[in-house]
N, C-alpha and C positions, 0 to 999 in steps of 0.2 A: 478322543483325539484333541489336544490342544491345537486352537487356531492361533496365526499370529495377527495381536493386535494392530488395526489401521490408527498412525496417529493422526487423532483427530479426524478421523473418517475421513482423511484425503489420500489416502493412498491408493494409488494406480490400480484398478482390479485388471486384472490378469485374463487376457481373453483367450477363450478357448472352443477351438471346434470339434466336432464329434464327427466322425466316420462310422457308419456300420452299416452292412445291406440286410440285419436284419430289422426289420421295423419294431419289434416287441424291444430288441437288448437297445436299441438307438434309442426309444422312449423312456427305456428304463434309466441308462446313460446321462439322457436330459434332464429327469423330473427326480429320482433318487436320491440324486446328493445338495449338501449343502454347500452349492457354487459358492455362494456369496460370503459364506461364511469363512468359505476358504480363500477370502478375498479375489475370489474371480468371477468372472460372468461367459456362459456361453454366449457364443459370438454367432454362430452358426450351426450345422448340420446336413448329414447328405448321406440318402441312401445308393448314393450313386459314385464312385471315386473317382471315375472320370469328370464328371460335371463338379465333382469337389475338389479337382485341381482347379479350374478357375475360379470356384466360391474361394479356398483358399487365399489364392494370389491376391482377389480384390478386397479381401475380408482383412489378410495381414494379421493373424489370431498369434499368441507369442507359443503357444501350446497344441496340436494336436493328436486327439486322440483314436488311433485308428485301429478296425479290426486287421490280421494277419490276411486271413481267407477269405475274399471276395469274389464275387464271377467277372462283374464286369471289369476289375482289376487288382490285380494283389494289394497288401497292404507294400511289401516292399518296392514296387514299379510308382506307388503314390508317391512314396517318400522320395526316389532316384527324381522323378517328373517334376514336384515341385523345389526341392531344390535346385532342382537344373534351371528352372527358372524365375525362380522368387530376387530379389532384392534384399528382402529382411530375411533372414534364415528363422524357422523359430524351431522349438525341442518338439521333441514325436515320442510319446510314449504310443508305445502295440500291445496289443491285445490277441493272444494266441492258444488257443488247447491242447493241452500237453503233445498231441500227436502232429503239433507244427513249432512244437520247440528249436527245432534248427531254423526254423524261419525267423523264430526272432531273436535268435541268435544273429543271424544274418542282419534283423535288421540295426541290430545294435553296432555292427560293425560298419552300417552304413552311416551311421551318426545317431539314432535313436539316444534316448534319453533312460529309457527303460523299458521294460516290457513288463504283462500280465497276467498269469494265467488264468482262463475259463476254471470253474465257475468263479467272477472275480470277488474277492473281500473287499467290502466296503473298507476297512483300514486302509487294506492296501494300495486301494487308488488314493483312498484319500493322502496317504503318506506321499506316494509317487506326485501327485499336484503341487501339493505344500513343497516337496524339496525342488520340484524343476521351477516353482515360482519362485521360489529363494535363490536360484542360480539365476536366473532371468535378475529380477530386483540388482543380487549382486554384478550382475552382467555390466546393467543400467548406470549401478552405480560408478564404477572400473567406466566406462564409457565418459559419464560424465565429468568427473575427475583429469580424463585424458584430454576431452574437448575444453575444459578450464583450461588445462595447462597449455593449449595451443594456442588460444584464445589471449592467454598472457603473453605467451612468446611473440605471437604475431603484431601485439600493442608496444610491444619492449624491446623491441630486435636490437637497440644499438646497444639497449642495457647488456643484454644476453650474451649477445656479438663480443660486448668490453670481456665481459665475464671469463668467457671460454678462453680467448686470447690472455687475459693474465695466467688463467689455468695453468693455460701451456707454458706461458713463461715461467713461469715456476715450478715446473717440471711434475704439475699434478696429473695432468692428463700428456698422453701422446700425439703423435702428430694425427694416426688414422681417427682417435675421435676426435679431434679437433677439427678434421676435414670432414667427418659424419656430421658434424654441429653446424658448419658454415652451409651447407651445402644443402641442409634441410630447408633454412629457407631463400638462399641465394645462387643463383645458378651460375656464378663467376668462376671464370678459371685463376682461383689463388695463386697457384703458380706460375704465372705466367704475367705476376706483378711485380715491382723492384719495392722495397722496404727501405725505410730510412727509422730509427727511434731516437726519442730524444727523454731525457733522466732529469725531472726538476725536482730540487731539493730549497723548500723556502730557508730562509736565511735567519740565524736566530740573534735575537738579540742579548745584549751582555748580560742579563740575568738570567739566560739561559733559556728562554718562553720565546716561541714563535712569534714572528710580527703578522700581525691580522690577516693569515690569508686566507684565497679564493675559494670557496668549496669546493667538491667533486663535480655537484649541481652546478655552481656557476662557470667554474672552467669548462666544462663539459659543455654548458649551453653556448658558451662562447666558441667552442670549436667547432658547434653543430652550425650555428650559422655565420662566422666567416671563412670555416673551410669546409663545410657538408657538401658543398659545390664545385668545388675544385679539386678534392681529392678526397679519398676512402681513408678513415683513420679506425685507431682503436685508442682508448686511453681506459685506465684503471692505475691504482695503486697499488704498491706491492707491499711488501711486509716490514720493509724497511720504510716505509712510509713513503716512498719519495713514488710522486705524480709520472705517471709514465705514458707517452703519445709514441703512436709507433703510424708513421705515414705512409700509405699504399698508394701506388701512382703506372700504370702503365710503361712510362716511361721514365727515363734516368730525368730527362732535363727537368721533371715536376719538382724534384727532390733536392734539386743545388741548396747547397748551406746558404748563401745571402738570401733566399725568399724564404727559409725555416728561419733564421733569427730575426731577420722582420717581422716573422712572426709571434717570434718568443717578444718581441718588444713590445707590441700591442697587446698582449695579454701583461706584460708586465705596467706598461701604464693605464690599459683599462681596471685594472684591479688594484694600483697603488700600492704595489707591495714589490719586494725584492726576495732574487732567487738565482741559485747559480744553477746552470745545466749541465750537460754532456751530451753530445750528438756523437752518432755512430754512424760509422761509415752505410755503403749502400749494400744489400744485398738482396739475393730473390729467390720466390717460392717460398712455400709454406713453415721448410723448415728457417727459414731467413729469418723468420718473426721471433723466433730463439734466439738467432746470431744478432741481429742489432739489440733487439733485448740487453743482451748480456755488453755487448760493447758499450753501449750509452751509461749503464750503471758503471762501469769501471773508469771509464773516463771521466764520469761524475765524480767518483769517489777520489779518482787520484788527482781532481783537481780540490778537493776539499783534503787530501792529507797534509798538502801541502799549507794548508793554516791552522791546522790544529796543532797546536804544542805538547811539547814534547813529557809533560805529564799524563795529558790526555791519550800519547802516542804510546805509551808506557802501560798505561791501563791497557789500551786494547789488547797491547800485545801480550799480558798477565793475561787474559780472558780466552785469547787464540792458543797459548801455551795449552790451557785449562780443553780448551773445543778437541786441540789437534789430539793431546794424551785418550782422549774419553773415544776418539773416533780408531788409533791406531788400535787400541786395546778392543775395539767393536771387531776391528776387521781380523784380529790375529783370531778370534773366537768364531768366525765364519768367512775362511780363506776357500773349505769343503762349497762355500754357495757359489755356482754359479751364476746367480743373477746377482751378487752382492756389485754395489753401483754409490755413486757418490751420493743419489740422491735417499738410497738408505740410512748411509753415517750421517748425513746430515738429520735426517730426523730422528736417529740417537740423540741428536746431539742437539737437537731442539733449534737447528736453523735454517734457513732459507737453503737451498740446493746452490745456487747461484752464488750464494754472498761464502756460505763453506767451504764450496772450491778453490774459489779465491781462496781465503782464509789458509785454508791449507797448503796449497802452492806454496804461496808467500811464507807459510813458515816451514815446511819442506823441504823447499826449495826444486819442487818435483811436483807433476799435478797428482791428484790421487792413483787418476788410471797407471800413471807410471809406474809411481807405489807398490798399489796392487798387485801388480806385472809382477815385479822385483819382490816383493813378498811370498807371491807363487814361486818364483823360482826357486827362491833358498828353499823353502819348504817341501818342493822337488828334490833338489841334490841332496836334501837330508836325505828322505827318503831311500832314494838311489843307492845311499852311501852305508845304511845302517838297515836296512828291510829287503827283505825278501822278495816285494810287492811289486806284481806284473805292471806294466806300463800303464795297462789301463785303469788298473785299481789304485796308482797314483796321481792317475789324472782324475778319478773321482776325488778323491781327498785334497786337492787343490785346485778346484774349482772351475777345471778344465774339460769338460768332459770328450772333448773330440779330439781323438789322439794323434791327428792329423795335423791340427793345428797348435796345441802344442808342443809336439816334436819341434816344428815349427818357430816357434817364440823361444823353446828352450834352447838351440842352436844359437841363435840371432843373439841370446844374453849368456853362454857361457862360450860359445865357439865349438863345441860340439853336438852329436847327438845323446840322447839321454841313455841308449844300452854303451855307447862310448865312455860316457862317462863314468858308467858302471864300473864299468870293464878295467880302467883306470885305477879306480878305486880300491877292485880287488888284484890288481897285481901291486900296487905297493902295501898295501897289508902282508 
């Protein structure tokens, strides 16, 4: 039997109690094997299961090892008893003769670890020990990993808090985990807050190189203590680089524009640098922190198209030509999906969900969803027009699957229904 090695002889021995009412197999139990080698130590013992529920309880062993058939109480009523009462759960292997096989059967379904039978082989406990101690260790270790990472969360909350809030704004996570995330450690009703965000883009100078500004850490520190006090913020960076504050306040009057660019101005002269913004209107609840999100950047940016020339404006729009062909050609190839969504094509297309949409609108001249829509339905009426194919196996192929509601849509953009349309189709043929 290979044991596994303790590194450097500090590893945890593995405590273990013994159960049996016979005295002879309970001494053999004890003195037999090699505990220690198997990195464990008996902790205890009890010819008695009753009185070995409480040695149990106060003992806290991670392992116990019990016979099935007992007088004073079965091995399966020890196991029911001290789990029903224990604190720390630990593994139960049993011990049975073949003619109480269903018993540990039974006890395995009760949570047992394993079972063994009379007469038992020295392998085979030994194997049974070594694997429930290596479940135990990896238990310990999953445990402690888990209490690490709480242990950071609970030191870092506003880092955590910025984090999950960009997530969302960029359409990485949804709103229900974003509301699992807040809520784990903050017992606030999100929803039931107005939102304001504001888009800062530092300003660059004519060789094209940022002027010295603020870090993450020092604006960060700056809005931890003159407004950690006054109101609930998030800030983080998005992908577009530009510094994003989004302000939570109970009530609308927290949030007027002249007390946010008061603000913006004392971070603009505490840190010596210059920066254009965008502020977004007010909204509220959880999904809100999306809505000013996206307002503030667009108002940022449209107040920056407005100084960029017109070579620069030229370029972009060679690049967006380049985004919008690679996304249309994405969607004509999975019209059948769906869940096909802006925030797919856009990482086709290797961009921000947010700054894509835009992008495409603008050269569109329709937002994606539109698109979409309008893409599904030619792809309908083709169908219609030239197949065979039952209503419903054309709403599979264009990415509708409820034929309730596309009926629905497909009325609303052709002015009929889609057996109408059919029908049409084959009396002028």
């Amino acid at each position: 039997m290979k044991y596994e090695k303790m590194r450097g002889g500090k590893m945890e021995k593995i405590k273990i109690f013994l159960v049996d009412d016979e005295a002879i197999i309970l001494k053999g139990l004890e003195t037999t094997y090699s505990w220690d080698k198997m990195g464990a130590v008996v902790a205890g013992t009890s010819r008695n299961p009753r009185k070995a529920v409480d040695e149990i309880l106060e003992k806290r062993p991670d392992i116990v090892i019990t016979d099935i058939r007992m007088k004073q109480m079965s091995g399966l009523d020890l196991i029911q008893e001290v789990d029903r009462r224990a604190e720390k759960k630990c593994l139960w292997i049993v011990i049975s003769a073949y003619r109480d096989f269903e018993y540990a059967q039974r006890a395995c379904e009760l949570g047992a670890f394993t079972y063994l039978l009379k007469p038992i082989e020295d392998s085979k406990l030994e194997e049974a020990v070594l694997s429930a101690a290596n479940a135990i260790r990896q238990s310990r270790k999953s445990r402690k990993i888990l209490q690490d990472y709480e242990h950071f969360i609970e030191n870092n909350r506003k880092v955590f808090e910025n984090y999950m809030v960009g997530k969302f704004s960029g359409d990485q996570i949804d709103e229900e985990e974003l509301q699992e995330a807040l809520a784990r450690f903050w017992g606030k009703d999100w929803d039931a807050l107005f939102y304001r965000a504001v888009c800062i883009d530092f300003v660059r100078t004519q060789d094209g190189k940022y002027m010295q500004a603020a870090t993450q850490e020092e604006i960060a520190g700056f809005l931890e203590s003159d407004l950690g006090d006054a109101y609930q913020y998030f800030y983080f960076q998005n992908e577009s680089g530009y510094r994003i504050i989004i302000f939570a306040a109970s009530g609308e009057e927290y949030l007027v524009l002249p007390v946010l660019e008061r603000e913006l101005e004392m971070l603009r002269q505490k840190f010596s640098v210059d920066f254009r913004y965008g502020i977004s209107g007010l909204s509220r609840a959880i999904k809100g922190l999306k809505e000013v999100y996206v307002q503030a950047v667009e108002n940022l940016e449209q107040t920056n198209e407005k100084k960029r020339d017109l070579r620069e404006l030229d370029q972009i729009r060679s690049h967006a030509r380049t985004y919008i062909s690679q996304a249309v050609c994405y969607v004509q190839e999975h019209l059948n999906d769906e869940f096909l969504s802006v925030g797919m094509a856009a990482r086709e297309v290797h961009l921000n969900p947010v700054y894509f949409g835009r992008l495409f609108g603008q050269g569109m001249q329709r937002s994606f969803k539109q698109y979409l829509l309008e893409e599904r339905m030619k792809l309908a009426k083709s169908l219609l027009k030239t197949t065979d194919d039952t209503i419903t196996e054309i709403c599979e192929k264009v990415g509708i699957p409820n034929p309730s509601y596309f009926t629905q849509q497909f009325k609303k953009h052709v002015g009929c229904l889609p057996t109408e349309y059919r029908k049409e189709k084959y009396e002028e043929q």
